[in-house]
N, C-alpha and C positions, 0 to 999 in steps of 0.2 A: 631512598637511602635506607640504609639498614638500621638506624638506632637514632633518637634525638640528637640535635648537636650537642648538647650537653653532657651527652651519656658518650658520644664519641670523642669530644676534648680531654672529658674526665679519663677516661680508660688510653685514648695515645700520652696524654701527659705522664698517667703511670708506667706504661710502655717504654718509657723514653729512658724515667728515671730507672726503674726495674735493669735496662742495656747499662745506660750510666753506672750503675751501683758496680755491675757485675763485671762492666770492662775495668772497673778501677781497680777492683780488688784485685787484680792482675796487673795495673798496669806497669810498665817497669819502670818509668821515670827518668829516662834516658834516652841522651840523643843520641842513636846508632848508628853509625858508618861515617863514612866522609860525604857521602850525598847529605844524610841530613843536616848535617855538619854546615858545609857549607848556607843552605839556607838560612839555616841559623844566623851564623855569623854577619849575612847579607841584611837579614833583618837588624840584627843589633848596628849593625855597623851604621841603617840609614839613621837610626834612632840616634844615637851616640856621637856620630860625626859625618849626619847627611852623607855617606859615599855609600858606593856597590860594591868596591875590590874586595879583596878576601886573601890571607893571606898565602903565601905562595906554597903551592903545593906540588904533588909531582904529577899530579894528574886533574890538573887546571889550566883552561885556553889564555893563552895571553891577549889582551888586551890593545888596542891602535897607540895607547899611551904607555905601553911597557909594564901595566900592571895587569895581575891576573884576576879573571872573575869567573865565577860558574857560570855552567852553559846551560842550568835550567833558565826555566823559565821564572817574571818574577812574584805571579801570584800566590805561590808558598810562603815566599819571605814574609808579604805582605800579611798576609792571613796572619803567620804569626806573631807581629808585632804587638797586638792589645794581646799576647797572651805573654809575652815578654814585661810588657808594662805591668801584667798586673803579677809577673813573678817579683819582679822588680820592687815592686811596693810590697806586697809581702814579704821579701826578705829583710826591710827593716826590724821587722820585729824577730826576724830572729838571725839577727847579721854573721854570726856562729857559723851559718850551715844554710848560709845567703846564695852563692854559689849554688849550691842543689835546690834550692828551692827556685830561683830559676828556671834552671833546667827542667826541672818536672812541670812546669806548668808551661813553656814550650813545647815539652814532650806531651799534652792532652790537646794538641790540634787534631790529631787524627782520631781522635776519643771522640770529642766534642761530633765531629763531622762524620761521625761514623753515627751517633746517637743520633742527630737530623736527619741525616738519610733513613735510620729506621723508623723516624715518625712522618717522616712526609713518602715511605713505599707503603706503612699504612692509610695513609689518608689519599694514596691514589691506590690501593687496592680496593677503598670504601668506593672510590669514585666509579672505577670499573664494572661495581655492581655487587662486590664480597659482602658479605654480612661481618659486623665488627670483629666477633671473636674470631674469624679464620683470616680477618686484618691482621688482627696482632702475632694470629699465629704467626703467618706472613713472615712478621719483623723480627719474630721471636727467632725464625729459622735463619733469618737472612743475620743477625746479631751474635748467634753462637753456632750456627750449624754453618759457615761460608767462611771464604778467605778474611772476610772485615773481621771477624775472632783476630786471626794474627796480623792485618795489617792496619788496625785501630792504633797498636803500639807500636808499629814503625814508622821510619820516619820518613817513607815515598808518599808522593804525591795521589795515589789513587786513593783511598777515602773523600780527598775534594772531589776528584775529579765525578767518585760517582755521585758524591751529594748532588753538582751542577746538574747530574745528567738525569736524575732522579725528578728534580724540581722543575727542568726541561719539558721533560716528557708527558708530567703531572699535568704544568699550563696547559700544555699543549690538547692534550684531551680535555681539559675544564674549556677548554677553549672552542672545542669540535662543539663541546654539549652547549654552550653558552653566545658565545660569539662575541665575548668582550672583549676590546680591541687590546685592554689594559692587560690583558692576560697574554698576550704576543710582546707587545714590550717585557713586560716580565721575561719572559720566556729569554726572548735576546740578552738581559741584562744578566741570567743564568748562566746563558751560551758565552757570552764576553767573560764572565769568570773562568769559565773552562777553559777557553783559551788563553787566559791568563796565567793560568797554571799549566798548561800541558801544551806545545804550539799544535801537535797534532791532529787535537780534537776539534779544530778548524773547516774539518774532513764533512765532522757530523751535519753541520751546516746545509749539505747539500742531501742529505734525507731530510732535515725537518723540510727546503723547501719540495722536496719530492710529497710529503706527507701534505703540506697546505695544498698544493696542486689535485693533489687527490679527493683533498675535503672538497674544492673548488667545484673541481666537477663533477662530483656528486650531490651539490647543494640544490641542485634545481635551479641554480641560478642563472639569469638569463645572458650576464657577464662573466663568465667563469674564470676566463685568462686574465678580465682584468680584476678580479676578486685574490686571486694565485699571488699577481706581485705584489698589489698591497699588502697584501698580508705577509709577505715574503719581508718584504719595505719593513716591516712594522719589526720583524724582529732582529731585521739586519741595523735596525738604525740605533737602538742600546750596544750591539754584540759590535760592529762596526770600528768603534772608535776603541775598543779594547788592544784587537788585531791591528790596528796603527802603531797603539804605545807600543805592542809588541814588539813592530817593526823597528819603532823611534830606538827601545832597549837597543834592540840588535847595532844598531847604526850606531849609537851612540860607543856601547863596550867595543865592536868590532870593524867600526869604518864601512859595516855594508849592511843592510835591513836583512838577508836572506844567510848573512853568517852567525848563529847561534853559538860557536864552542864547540862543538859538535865534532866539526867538519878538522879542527885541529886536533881533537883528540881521535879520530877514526879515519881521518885520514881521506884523500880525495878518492879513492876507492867507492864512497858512500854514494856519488853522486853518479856513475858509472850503471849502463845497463845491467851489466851483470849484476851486480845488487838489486838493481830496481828488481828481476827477475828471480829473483830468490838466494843470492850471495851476498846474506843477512851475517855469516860468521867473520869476513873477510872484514877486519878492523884496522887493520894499523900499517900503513906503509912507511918504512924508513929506507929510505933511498934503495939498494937491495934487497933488502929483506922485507918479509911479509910473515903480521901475525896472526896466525890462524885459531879460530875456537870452533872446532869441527863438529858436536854433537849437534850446533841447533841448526845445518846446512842440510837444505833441501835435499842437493846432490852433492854430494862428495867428491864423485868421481868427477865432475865437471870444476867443481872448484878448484881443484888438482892441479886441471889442465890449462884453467885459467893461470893458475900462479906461475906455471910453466912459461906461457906467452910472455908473461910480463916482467919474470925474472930473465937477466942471462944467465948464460951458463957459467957456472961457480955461484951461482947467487945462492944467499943461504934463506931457506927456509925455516921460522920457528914456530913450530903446533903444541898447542898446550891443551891436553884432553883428558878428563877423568876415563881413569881405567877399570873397564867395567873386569877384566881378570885380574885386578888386585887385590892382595890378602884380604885388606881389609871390606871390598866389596861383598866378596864372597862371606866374609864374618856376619856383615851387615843384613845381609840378604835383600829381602824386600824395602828396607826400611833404610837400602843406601841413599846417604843424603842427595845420589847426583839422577837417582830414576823421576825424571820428571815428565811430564808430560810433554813439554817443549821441545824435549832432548829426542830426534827422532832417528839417531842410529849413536851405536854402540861401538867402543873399540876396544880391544885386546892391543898387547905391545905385535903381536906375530901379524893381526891387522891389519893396525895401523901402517907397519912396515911393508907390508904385500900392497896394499894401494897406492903408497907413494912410492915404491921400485917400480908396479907395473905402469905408471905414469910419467916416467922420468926423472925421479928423484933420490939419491943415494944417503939415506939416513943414515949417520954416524956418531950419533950420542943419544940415549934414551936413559932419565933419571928420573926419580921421582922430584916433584913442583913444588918447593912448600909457600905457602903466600902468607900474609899476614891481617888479621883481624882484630877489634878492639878486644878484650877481653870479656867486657861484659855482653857484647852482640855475641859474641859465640856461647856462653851462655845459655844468655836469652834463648837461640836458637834451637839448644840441645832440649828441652823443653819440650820439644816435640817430638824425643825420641827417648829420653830419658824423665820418667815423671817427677822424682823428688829429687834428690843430688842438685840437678845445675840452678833451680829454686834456690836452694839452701846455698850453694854458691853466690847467686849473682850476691844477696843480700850481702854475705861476707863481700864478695869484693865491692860493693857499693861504699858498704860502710866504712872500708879500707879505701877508697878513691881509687881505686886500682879500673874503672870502669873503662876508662880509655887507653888500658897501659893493650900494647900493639904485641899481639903471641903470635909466632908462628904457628899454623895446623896443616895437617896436609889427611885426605879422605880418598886417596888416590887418584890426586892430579898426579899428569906426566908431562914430562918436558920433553920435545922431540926435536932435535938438529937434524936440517937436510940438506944437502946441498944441489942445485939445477946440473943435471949431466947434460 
C-alpha cells in the first residue's frame, strides 16, 4: 500500500470534507424539475401518510387503483427520507422558513452521495496500487473536473447510482486480492441498492458474473466452475431480494411486475423491435399520431419510414426538434445549449422539411416550441453559460419563493405538423 492506514484515513477524510465544503458553497438548495419533484413527494408522502401516490400530474402513469404514481424507481425516495427527517427537525427551530430548510436538506442527497463516491474512487485507487496523493488527485478531478460538479445539485438519480457502482467494483477487486467471502455479499448488497434505484443497472449483474468466472479460472483452482457460481451465489443472494421488491413495486402501483410507468408515458412503441434497434426517439403514440424527438435517432431516415407503416394516410405526424439554423443558435454559437453529445444529427426548418416530403410525409405548420420550466432550474442552469447574473438571480428568486413559479423559455425548439400522404 502506498502510506499507513492512518495517514490514508487522515488524508480521504480531508478529501471528502475539502468536496463537501466545496460542493456546498454552490449548492442550490432546491428541488429541480418534476422528476425530482416527484421523489420527493414519494418520500414525504411514505413518512406522512405511509402511501406512494403523488399528486396528479400531466406527465404521471396511472395507477391499477386510479391513482397516479412515478415511474422511477423507489430507492431515491427511500434514500431521501433520513434527509427529510432531519430537514424536518431542523425546521423547528426556525419554523419562519421551515419549508426551505426542508427542501435544502432533501436537496444534499446527491451532495452527500457525490462526496462518498469521492472517498471510496480514492480508496479503490489506493487499492489498485496508486500512491495516496495521485488518490486524491483522482477524487479531486472526478469532484470538480466531471459531470458530479453539476449533477451533485440535481436531483436525478446518477450520483446513487455511481456511488453503488463505485463501492461495487471496490469489493469486488478487494475481493480478487483477498478472497473474503464477506466482501461478495457486500458487493450484492451494493448491486441491490443500484437496482433499487435504477431498474436498468440489473444489466451490470451479468459482467460482475463475467468478472468472477474470469477470477475463477485463473485462480489455479482445481474447481473453477464450481468456484464461478458460488461466488456468483454469494452476491446474487444480498442483490436478489432487492429486484423482487422491485418487481413487488411494479405489481403492486401497476397490476404487473414488468409495467414500470414507463410504458404509459412512452407508449408501446418502447417494447417494439424498432426501438430495441436503435428507435430510442420514437415516444409517444396516441392513436394516430406519433411523437417524435429527432436529434438523438440513430437513423432518421428509417425512423421516418417507420412512422410511415404505422400511421395511415391523413395521420398527423408531430416532431419537436431544436433548430440548429435558429437565430438564437447561430447567436449562441458553440455554447448552444442543445450541442450535446447525444444529439447526433442536426436539423434546419429546409431539412427537416426535405426528409419528411422525401419519405412520405406533407409538413404543414412549422412554429417555434416554447415549453415550460421552474424558474429557478432555468437559472441554475444558465450558470453554465452565463457566470454571474443567473447566481445573483436565483438568490433573488429564492428569496422571493418565486423558485417553482413555471416560465416559459424557448432556445430553438421547433414544432413540426405533418400529415401521412
Amino acid at each position: 500500500m502506498s502510506a499507513y492506514p492512518s495517514e490514508r484515513k487522515a488524508s480521504i477524510r480531508l478529501l471528502c470534507l475539502i468536496v463537501f465544503l466545496g460542493h456546498l458553497a454552490v449548492a442550490s438548495g432546491t428541488i429541480f424539475g418534476l422528476d425530482g419533484s416527484k421523489r420527493v413527494e414519494v418520500a414525504e408522502n411514505l413518512i406522512d401518510h405511509g402511501r406512494v401516490d403523488i399528486q396528479p400530474t400531466e406527465f404521471s402513469p396511472l395507477g391499477r387503483d386510479g391513482k397516479q404514481y412515478t415511474q422511477y424507481a423507489i430507492g431515491p425516495s427511500l434514500v431521501t427520507i433520513p434527509f427529510y427527517l432531519a430537514g424536518r427537525t431542523l425546521a423547528r427551530f426556525v419554523p419562519a422558513r421551515g419549508a426551505e430548510v426542508v427542501e435544502f436538506s432533501e436537496a444534499m442527497v446527491n451532495l452527500v452521495a457525490t462526496v462518498l463516491t469521492v472517498g471510496c474512487l480514492a480508496l479503490f485507487a489506493i487499492e489498485l496500487g496508486f500512491h495516496l496523493r495521485t488518490a486524491v488527485i483522482i477524487g479531486l478531478l472526478y469532484a470538480f473536473g466531471t459531470m458530479a460538479w453539476q449533477q451533485s445539485k440535481d436531483s436525478f438519480e446518477h450520483p446513487q447510482v455511481a456511488l453503488y457502482f463505485t463501492v461495487l467494483f471496490y469489493l469486488l477487486h478487494r475481493f480478487a486480492r483477498l478472497r473474503q467471502r464477506r466482501l461478495l455479499l457486500a458487493a450484492g448488497l451494493s448491486l441491490g441498492a443500484a437496482v433499487l434505484t435504477r431498474y436498468t443497472t440489473v444489466l451490470v449483474g451479468t459482467g460482475v458474473v463475467a468478472f468472477l468466472s474470469a477470477l475463477a479460472m485463473r485462480s489455479g483452482s482445481q474447481r473453477p466452475v464450481r468456484d464461478a457460481v458460488v461466488w456468483s451465489a454469494l452476491v446474487a443472494l444480498p442483490a436478489v431480494p432487492f429486484l423482487v421488491f422491485d418487481l413487488w413495486f411494479n405489481a403492486m402501483r401497476f397490476g404487473s411486475m414488468l409495467e414500470t410507468g414507463q410504458q404509459q408515458l412512452f407508449g408501446n412503441l418502447l417494447s417494439t423491435a424498432t426501438v430495441l434497434s436503435g428507435l430510442w426517439g420514437l415516444t409517444l403514440s396516441l392513436s394516430e399520431g406519433l411523437f417524435v424527438f429527432v436529434p438523438v435517432l440513430w437513423d432518421p431516415t428509417a425512423v421516418v419510414l417507420e412512422c410511415k407503416r404505422l400511421l395511415k394516410p391523413g395521420g398527423l405526424l408531430v416532431v419537436n426538434y431544436p433548430d440548429i439554423g435558429s437565430w438564437i443558435s447561430r447567436l449562441m454559437g458553440r455554447r448552444w445549449v442543445f450541442l450535446l453529445s447525444v444529439h447526433l444529427y442536426y436539423f434546419t426548418r429546409t431539412t427537416i422539411r426535405t426528409l419528411l416530403e422525401r419519405n412520405g410525409f406533407s409538413p404543414f405548420l412549422m412554429k417555434p416550441h416554447f415549453q415550460t420550466l421552474e424558474l429557478g432550474y432555468i437559472l441554475h442552469r444558465m450558470k453554465a453559460y452565463v457566470p454571474v447574473l443567473p447566481g445573483i438571480g436565483e438568490s433573488i428568486v429564492k428569496a422571493l419563493r418565486l423558485a417553482h413559479l413555471r416560465v416559459p423559455y424557448w432556445v430553438g425548439q421547433t414544432l413540426v405538423l405533418a400529415t401521412r400522404s
